[in-house]
C-alpha positions, -999 to +999 in steps of 0.1 A: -646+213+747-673+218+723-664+255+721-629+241+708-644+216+688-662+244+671-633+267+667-607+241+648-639+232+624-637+268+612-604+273+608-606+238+590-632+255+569-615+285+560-589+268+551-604+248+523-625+273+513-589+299+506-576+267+492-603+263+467-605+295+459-568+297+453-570+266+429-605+285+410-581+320+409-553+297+398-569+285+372-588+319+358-554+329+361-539+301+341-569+301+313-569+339+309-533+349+306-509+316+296-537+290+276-537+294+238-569+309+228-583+341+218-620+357+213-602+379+184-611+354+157-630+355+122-640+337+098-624+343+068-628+328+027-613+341-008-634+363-025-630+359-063-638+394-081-658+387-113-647+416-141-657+410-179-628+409-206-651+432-226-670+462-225-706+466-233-740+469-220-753+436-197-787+425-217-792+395-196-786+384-161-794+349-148-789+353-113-802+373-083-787+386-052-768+363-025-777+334-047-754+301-046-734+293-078-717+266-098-685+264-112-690+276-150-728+293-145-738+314-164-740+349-146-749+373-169-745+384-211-731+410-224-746+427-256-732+402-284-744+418-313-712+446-317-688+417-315-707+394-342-706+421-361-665+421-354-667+388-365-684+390-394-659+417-404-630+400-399-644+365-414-648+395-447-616+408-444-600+368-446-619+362-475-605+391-487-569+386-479-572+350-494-585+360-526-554+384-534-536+357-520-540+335-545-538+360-576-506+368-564-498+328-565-509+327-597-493+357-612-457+345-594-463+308-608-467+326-643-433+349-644-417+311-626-430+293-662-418+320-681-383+315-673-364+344-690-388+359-707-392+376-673-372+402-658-358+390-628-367+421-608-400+415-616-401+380-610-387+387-575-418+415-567-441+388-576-422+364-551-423+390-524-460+401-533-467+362-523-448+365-490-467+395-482-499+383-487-493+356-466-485+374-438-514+392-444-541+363-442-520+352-413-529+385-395-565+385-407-566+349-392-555+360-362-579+393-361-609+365-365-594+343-337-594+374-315-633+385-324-644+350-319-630+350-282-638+383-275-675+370-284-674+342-262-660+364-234-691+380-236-708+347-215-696+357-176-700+324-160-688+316-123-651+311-120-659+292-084-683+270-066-701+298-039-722+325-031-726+356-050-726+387-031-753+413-018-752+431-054-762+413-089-758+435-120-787+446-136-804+444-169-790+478-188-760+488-168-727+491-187-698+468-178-664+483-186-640+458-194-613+447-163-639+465-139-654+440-117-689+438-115-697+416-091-676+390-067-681+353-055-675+337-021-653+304-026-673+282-009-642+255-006-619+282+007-634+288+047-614+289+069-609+302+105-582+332+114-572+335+151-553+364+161-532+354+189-511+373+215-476+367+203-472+356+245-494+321+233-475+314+202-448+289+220-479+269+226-489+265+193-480+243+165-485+236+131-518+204+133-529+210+168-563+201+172-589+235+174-624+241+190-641+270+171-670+288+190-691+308+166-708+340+185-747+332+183-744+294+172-750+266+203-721+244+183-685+241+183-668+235+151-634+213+149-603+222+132-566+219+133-539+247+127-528+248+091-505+278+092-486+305+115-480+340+096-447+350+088-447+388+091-472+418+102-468+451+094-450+474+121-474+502+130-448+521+147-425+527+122-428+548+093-402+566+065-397+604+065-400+627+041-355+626+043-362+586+040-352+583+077-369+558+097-399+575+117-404+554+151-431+565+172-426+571+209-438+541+230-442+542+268-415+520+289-440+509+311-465+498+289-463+472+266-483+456+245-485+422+226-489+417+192-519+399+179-502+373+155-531+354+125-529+321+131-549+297+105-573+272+117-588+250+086-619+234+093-619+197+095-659+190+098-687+212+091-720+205+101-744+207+068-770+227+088-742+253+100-744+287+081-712+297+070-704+336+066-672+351+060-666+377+086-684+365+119-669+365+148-652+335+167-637+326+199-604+297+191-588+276+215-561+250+209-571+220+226-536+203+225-512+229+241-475+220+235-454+241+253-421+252+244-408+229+278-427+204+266-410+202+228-379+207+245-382+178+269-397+156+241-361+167+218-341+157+247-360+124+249-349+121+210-316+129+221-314+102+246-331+077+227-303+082+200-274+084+226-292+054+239-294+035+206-258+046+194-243+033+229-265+002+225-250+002+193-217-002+202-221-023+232-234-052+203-206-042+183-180-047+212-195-081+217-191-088+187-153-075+182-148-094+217-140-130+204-117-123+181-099-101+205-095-124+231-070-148+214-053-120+203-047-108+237-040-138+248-010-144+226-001-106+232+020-111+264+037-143+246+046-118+218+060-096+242+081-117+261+098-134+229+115-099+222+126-095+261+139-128+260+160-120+231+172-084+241+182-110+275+204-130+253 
């Protein structure tokens, strides 16, 4: 008996423990292959190239490597003393331009109070000396506009609040103009790219709630999905050298899904985290919202509307109702009046 006893306990036994480890293998199952997350994540922030508008050597720089910035610091000068000169020279030039400028008022506002004591052909020359001087001061104007900008462009201050990078100019290099020197980590523009299996994307949707696992930090970071990409390149299709399409061979019996960026934006971040664009991160979506689950929560909406729209009419039946009633009442009177009278 106890021998029996024995017996139907380990069977019991076994049978929990293949339960339970069904349910664990169920759920490694369920996490690894169908749950939205992925390991494949970085984190990712704009990187603002700094170029100067003008060209000339750097005689001052006022910040060092990997050093954090204001919007509108100064980061470094460019040699200012060819583009005061420039100045100078066109301020001349204006002076210039101004002082035949007004001779040639002068000498038009004399032929004008001569009357016709002037030839007109030379009373119009005068006239259109005028007009071309004009224009003239108006370009030299403009040529002074143009050096005083181009000497203010040599300040480089930060276009961003952030970090520079890993390489500061130096004192006596040579900064071409539209080159960039040096770039700037938008510290307001972090943010967290998932690359999802294309398999995961029913279960995600534009706001669901994020948990961000940076590698090497003990913390998890919270965010929300801001946006889904609309199109990645196709790797396996390229154009010939007769502009057909080239499509490369794929094997039928293996196939592979495409990783599709997802954006994450980060909703709090802790003040003693170290943000660096480019580490590695592990994102789950903590609210999955599976496709049957949006369509079960449209068909609700569908309901409640057929639902409200039948309710609807039920209250406007009852309300049609009384005044129907007499009228159906009378009805069969109405219809036996004529009966009677085809009877006569």
């Amino acid at each position: 008996m106890k021998k029996t006893w024995f017996s139907i306990g380990q069977i019991v036994l076994t049978l929990i423990v293949v339960v339970i480890a069904g349910l664990v293998l169920w759920k490694l199952i369920d996490y690894y292959m169908f749950s939205p997350w992925t390991r494949d994540g970085r984190i990712r922030a704009d990187i603002i190239q700094v170029a100067p508008d003008v060209s000339g050597l750097i005689t001052e720089v006022d910040v060092v490597d990997n050093q954090q910035v204001k919007q509108g610091q100064t980061l470094f000068l460019i040699d200012q003393a060819r583009y005061t000169l420039a100045l100078q020279q066109a301020e001349a030039t204006v002076q210039q331009r101004r002082a035949t400028l007004d001779q040639a008022r002068r000498e038009d506002v004399r032929n004008h109070q001569l009357g016709d004591l002037v030839a007109r052909e030379v009373a119009e020359e005068s006239r259109s000396r005028v007009e071309t001087d004009e224009a003239a001061l108006a370009d030299a104007l403009v040529a002074v506009n143009t050096a005083r900008l181009n000497l203010q462009r040599t300040h480089i201050v930060s276009p961003v609040d952030g970090y520079l990078n890993d390489r500061a100019p130096r004192t006596g290099e040579f900064a071409s103009a539209g080159r960039a020197v040096l770039s700037v980590v938008d510290v307001h523009s972090f943010r967290v790219d998932g690359y999802f299996e294309e398999t995961k994307l029913s279960s995600i949707d534009i706001g669901q709630a994020v948990d961000i696992k940076i590698m090497g930090e003990p913390g998890v970071l919270r965010g929300h999905v801001a946006s889904i990409v609309a199109a990645i390149e196709d790797r396996d299709r390229a154009e010939g050298s007769n502009l057909l399409p080239n499509v490369n061979p794929a094997f039928s019996w293996v196939r592979l899904a495409q990783r599709i960026p997802v954006r994450v934006a980060l909703d709090d971040i802790p003040k003693d985290f170290r943000m660096i664009a480019g580490r590695t991160a592990t994102v789950s979506v903590r609210e999955v919202a599976p496709a049957s689950g949006k369509a079960a929560k449209a068909d609700g909406t569908t309901a409640s509307a057929q639902a409200a729209s039948v309710s609807g009419a039920s209250v406007q039946a009852a309300a049609v109702q009384p005044a129907v009633q007499p009228a159906l009442q009378s009805a069969p009177q109405a219809a036996t009046q004529p009966a009677a009278s085809a009877a006569k």
